[in-house]
C-alpha positions as CSV (number, residue, x, y, z in Angstrom):
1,X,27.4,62.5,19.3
2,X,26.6,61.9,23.2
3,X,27.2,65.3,24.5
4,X,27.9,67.9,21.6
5,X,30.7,70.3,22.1
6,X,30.1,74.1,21.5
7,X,32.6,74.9,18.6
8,X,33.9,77.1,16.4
9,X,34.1,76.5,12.6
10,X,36.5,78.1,10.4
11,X,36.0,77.1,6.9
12,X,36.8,78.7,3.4
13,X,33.7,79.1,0.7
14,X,33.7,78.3,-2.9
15,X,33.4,81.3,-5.1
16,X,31.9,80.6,-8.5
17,X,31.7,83.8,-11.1
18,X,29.9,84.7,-14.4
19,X,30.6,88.3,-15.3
20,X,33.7,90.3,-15.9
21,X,36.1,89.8,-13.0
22,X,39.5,89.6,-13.8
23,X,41.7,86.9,-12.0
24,X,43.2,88.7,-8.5
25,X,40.1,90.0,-7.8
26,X,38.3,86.7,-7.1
27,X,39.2,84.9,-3.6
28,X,38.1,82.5,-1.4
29,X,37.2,83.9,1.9
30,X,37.2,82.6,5.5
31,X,34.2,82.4,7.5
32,X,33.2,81.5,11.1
33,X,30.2,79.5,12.3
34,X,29.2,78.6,15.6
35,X,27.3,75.8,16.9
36,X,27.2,72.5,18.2
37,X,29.4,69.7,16.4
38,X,26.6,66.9,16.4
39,X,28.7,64.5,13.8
40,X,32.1,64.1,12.3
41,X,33.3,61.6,10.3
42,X,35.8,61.3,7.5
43,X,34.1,63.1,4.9
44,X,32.5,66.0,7.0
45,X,31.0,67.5,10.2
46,X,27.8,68.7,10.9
47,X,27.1,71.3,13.4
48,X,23.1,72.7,14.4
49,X,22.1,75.2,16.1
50,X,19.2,74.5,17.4
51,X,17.7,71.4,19.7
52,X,13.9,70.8,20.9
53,X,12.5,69.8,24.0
54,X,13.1,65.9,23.0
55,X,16.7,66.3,22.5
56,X,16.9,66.6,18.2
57,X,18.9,68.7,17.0
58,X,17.8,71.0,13.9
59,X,19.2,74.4,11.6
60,X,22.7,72.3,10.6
61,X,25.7,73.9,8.9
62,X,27.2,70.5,7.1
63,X,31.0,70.8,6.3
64,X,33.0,68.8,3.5
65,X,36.3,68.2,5.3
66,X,38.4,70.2,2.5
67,X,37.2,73.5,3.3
68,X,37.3,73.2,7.3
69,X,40.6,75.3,8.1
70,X,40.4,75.0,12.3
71,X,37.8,73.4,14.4
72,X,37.7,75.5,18.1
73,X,36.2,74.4,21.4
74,X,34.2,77.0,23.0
75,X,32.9,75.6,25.9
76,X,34.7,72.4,27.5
């Protein structure tokens, strides 16, 4: 992307278990990451953090599309 917007990512994690919970007591929370959204396409979005003097961007958060609840513009 041209000019990356500063966003907010809500997304929902993947719990996986191995010991003795029992079945209400497992969820999948929500999260919240911030950054800028540097690609999208139709199987995910990535979003970094970080960018050098050159203009490359670096320290990405890479989305699947399933688990993204709400993408948020910070900035305009």
């Amino acid at each position: 992307m041209k000019n990356p917007k500063l966003v907010s990512v809500q997304w929902v994690d993947i719990i996986a278990t191995s010991g003795w919970e029992k079945l209400d007591e497992v969820n999948t929370p929500t999260m919240e990451t911030v950054g800028y959204l540097v690609h999208k396409d139709k199987n995910c979005i990535k979003v970094a953090c970080t960018k050098d003097e050159k203009g490359d961007w670096f320290s990405y958060h890479v989305f699947p599309k399933g688990c993204i609840r709400k993408i948020t513009n910070i900035l305009s």
